[in-house]
C-alpha positions as CSV (number, residue, x, y, z in Angstrom):
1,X,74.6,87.1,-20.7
2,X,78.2,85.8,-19.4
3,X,79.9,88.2,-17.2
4,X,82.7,88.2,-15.1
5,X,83.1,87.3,-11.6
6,X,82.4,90.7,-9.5
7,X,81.8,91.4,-6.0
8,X,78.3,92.6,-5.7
9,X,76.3,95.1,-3.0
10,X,72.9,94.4,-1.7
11,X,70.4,97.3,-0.9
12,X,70.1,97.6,2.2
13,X,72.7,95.8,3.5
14,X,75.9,95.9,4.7
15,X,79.4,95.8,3.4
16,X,79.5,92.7,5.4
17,X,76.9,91.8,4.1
18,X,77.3,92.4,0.4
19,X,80.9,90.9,0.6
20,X,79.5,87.6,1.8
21,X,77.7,86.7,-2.0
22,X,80.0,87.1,-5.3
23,X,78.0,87.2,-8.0
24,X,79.1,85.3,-10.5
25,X,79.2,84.4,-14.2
26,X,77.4,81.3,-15.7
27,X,75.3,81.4,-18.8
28,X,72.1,80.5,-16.8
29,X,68.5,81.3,-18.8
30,X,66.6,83.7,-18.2
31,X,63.8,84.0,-16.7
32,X,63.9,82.3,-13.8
33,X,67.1,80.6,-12.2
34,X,66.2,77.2,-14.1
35,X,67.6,73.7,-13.1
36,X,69.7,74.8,-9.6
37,X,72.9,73.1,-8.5
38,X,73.7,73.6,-4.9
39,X,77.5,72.4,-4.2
40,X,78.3,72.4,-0.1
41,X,81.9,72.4,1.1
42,X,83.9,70.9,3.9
43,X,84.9,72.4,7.2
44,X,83.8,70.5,9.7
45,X,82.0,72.6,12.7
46,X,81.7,75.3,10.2
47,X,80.2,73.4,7.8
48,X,77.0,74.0,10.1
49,X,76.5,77.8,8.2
50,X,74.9,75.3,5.4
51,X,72.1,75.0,7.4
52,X,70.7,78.5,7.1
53,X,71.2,78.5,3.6
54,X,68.9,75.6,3.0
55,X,66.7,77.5,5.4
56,X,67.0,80.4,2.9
57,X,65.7,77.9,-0.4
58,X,63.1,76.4,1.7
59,X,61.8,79.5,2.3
60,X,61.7,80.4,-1.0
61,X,60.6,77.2,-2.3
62,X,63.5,76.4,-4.2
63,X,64.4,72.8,-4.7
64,X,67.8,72.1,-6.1
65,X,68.0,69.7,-9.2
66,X,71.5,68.7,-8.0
67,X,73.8,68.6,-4.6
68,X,77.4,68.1,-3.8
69,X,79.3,67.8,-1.1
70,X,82.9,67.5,0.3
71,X,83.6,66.4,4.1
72,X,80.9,68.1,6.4
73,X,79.1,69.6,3.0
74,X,78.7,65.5,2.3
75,X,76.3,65.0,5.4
76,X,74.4,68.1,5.2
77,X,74.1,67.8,1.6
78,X,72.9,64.1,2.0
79,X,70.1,65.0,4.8
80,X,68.7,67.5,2.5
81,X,69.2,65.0,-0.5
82,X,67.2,62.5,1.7
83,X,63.8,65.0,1.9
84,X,65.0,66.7,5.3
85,X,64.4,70.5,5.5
86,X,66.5,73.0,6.6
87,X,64.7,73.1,10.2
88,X,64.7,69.3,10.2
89,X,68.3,69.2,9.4
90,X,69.0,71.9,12.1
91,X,66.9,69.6,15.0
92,X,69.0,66.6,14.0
93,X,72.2,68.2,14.8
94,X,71.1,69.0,18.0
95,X,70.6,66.0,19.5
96,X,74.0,65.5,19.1
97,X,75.7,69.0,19.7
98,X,76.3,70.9,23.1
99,X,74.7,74.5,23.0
100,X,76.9,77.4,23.9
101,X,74.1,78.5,26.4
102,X,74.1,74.7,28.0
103,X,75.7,73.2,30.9
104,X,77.8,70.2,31.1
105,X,75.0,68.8,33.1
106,X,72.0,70.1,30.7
107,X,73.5,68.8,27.9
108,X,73.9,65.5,29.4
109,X,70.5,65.4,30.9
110,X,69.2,66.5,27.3
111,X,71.0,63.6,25.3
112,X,69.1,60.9,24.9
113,X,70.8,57.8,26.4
114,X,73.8,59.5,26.1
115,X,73.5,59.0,22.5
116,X,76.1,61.1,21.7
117,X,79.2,58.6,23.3
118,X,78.0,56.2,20.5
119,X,80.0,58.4,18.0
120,X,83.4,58.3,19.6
121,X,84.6,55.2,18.2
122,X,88.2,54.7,18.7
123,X,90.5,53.2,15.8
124,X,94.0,54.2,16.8
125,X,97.1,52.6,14.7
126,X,94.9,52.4,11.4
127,X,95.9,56.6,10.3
128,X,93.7,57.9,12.7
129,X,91.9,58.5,16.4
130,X,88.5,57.7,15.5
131,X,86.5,55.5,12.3
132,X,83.7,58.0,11.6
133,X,81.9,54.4,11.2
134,X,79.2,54.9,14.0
135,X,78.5,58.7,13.1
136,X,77.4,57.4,9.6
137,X,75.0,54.6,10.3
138,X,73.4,57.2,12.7
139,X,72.8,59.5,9.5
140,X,71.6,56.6,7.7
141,X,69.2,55.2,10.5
142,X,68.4,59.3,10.6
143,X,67.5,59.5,6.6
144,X,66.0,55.8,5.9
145,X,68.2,55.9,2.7
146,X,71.6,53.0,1.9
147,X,71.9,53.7,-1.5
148,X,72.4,56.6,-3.9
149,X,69.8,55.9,-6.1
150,X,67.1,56.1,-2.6
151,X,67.7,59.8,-2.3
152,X,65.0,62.5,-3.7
153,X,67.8,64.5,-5.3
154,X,70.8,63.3,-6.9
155,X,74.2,63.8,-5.2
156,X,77.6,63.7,-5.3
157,X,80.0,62.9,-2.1
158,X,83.7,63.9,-3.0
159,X,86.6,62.0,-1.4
160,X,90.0,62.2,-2.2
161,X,92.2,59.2,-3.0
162,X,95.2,59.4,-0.7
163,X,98.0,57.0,-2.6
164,X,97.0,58.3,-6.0
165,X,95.9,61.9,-4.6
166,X,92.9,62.3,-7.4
167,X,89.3,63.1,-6.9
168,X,87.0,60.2,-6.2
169,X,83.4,61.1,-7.1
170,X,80.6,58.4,-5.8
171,X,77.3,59.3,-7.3
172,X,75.6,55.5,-7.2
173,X,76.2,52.5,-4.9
174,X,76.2,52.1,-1.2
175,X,76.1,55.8,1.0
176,X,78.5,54.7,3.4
177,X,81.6,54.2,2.4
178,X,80.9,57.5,0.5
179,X,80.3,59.7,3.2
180,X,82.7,57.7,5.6
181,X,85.5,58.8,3.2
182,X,84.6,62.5,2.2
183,X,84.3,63.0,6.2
184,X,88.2,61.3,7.0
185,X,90.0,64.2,7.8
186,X,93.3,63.1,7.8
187,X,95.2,62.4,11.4
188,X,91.7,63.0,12.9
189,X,89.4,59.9,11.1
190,X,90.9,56.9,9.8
191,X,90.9,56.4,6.1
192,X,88.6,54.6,4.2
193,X,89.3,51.2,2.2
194,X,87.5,50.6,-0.5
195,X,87.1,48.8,-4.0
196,X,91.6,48.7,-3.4
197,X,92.1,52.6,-2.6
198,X,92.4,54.2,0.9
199,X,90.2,57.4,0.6
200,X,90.3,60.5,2.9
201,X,88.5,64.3,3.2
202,X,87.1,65.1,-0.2
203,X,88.4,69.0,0.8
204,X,91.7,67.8,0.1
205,X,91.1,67.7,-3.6
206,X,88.2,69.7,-4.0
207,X,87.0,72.3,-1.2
208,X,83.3,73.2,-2.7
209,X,82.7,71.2,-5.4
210,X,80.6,73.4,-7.4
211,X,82.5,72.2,-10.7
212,X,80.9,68.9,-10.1
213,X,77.1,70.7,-11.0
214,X,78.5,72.7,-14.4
215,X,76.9,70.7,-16.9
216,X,73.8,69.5,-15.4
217,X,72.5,72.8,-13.8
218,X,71.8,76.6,-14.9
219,X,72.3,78.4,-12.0
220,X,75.1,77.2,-9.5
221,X,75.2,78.3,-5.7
222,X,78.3,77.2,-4.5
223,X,79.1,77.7,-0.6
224,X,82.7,78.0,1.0
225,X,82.5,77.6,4.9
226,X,87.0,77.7,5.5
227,X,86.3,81.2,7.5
228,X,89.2,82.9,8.9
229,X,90.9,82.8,12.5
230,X,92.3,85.8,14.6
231,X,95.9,85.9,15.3
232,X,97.4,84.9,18.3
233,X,99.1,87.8,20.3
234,X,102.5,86.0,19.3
235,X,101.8,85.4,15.8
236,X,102.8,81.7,16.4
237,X,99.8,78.7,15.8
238,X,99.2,76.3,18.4
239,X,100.3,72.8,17.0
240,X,96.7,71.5,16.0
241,X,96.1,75.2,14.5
242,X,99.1,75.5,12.4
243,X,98.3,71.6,11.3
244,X,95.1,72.4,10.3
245,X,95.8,75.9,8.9
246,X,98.2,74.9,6.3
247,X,95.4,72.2,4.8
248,X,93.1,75.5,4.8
249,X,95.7,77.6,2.7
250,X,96.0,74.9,0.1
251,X,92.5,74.1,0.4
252,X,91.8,78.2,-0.8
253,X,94.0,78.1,-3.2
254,X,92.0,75.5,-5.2
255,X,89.3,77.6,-4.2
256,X,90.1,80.4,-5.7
257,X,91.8,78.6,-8.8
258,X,88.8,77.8,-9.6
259,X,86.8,80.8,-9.0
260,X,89.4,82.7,-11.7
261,X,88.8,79.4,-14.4
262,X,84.6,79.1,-14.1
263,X,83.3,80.9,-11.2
264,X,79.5,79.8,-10.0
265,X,76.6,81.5,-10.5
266,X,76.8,82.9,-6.7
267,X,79.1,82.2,-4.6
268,X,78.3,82.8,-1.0
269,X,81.1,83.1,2.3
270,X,79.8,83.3,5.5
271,X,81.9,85.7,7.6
272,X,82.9,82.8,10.0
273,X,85.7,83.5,12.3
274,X,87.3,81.6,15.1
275,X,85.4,78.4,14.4
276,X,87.7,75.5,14.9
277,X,87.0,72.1,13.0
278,X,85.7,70.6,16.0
279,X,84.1,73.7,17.7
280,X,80.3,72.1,17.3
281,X,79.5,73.8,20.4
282,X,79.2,76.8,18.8
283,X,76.6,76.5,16.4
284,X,74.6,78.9,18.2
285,X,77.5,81.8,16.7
286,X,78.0,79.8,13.7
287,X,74.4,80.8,13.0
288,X,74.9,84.3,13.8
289,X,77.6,84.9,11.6
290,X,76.1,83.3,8.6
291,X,73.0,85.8,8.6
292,X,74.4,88.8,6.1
293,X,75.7,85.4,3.7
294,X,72.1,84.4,4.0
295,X,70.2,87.2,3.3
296,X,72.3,88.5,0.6
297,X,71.6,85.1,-0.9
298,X,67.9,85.4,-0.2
299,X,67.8,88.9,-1.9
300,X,70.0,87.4,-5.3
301,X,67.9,84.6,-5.5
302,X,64.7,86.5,-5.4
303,X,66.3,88.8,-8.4
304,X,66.8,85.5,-10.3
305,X,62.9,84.9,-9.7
């Protein structure tokens, strides 16, 4: 039966909790969840929380028939495309990240050949600081997998098209240029030129692109990582917050459009707070403050089943 999108409580947990999961309206069969569509969005740093909600369908066994992904939901969604588990997915971004509980100096003695400094790849004067480039062959090397058509599960990377400001889908062809663009937030990574259009952060057209998985999949999990920030005592955002905070007010906007026009099936929102784009240093609290999302997503999904 089709119902409306509602807000939903979980037994046993709290209103935190509950208010992390919507429950949500598609005309999915029942028994069973049937063909499942998982749709990750951007949000840099915070798109980390997706990592303990592929824990959650590993877990289960659960094994999506379809991914997408905008910006930082692109790489996560193309390691677990690629046959990487949540835990696998979760050691790989360590070797790269510093831990909140680290030092300068044990993070640096834990990298491996100071790996890490491969990444920051100047490109200034081309639209951005850095290229993004090196951070994507080192997912490649990472995964095995060039090409679309390599990966276990089908996938979708959004990008935006900056000139023409449409939605670019890539779903078949080379990885790279795909996951280069959907990552190129504007002013930070360069844009991408390819096949005669420059193409930026796939959250600029299309947050969580759970719309993408509609007609291909039964039940639809779509996850939104934006979180919210605390005020500053003065009211007034630094320069790179209030930058980066107006893209997030348009970018829930679309969100939300959406949600009114064809909501998912769930919808889960990690109660993140304070986590900057760049803040991968805390992906020890990014954890913590995705476990009510993930459990009330454990407890729906085991309804479905």
């Amino acid at each position: 039966m089709c119902t409306k999108l509602t807000r939903r409580g979980f037994l046993g947990l709290s209103a935190a909790a509950a208010s992390s999961v919507l429950v949500g309206t598609a005309c999915s069969p029942s028994p069973g969840p049937g063909r499942i569509g998982l749709a990750l969005g951007g949000g840099g740093a915070r798109g980390l929380a997706h990592i303990p909600i592929v824990e959650v369908l590993d877990e289960l066994a659960l094994r999506p028939a379809c991914l997408a992904g905008s910006s930082m939901g692109a790489v996560i969604g193309l390691l677990y495309a690629a046959g990487k588990s949540g835990a696998q997915i979760k050691r790989l971004i360590d070797d790269f990240v510093v831990r909140e509980s680290e030092s300068p100096f044990e993070a640096l003695r834990r990298f491996e050949n100071f790996r890490w400094m491969e990444f920051l790849d100047p490109d200034l004067g081309n639209g951005g600081l850095l290229s993004g480039g090196k951070f994507v062959d080192y997912l490649q090397q990472a995964i095995q997998r060039t090409r679309f058509e390599e990966l276990q599960i089908p996938l979708k990377i959004v990008a935006a098209d900056f000139w023409n400001r449409t939605q670019v889908v890539f779903e078949r062809g080379e990885l790279a240029p795909a996951l280069q663009a959907s990552i190129a937030i504007p002013g930070l990574f360069t844009p991408v030129i390819h096949e005669g259009r420059a193409l930026v952060d796939g959250s600029a057209v299309n947050p969580v692109p759970y719309d993408l998985l509609q007609d291909a999949c039964d039940t639809i999990i779509a996850v939104d990582v934006q979180g919210t920030w605390t005020p500053s005592d003065d009211l007034r955002p630094s320069l790179f917050d209030a930058a980066m905070g107006s893209s997030l007010i348009m970018q829930e906007a679309m969100v939300r459009a959406r949600l009114r026009n064809r909501p998912p099936t769930i919808y889960v929102k990690p109660q993140l707070r304070d986590i900057r784009v760049l803040d991968f240093d805390k992906a020890d609290t990014i954890y913590a403050q995705t476990t009510s999302a993930r459990e009330s997503l454990r407890q729906r999904l085991e309804a479905l089943l």
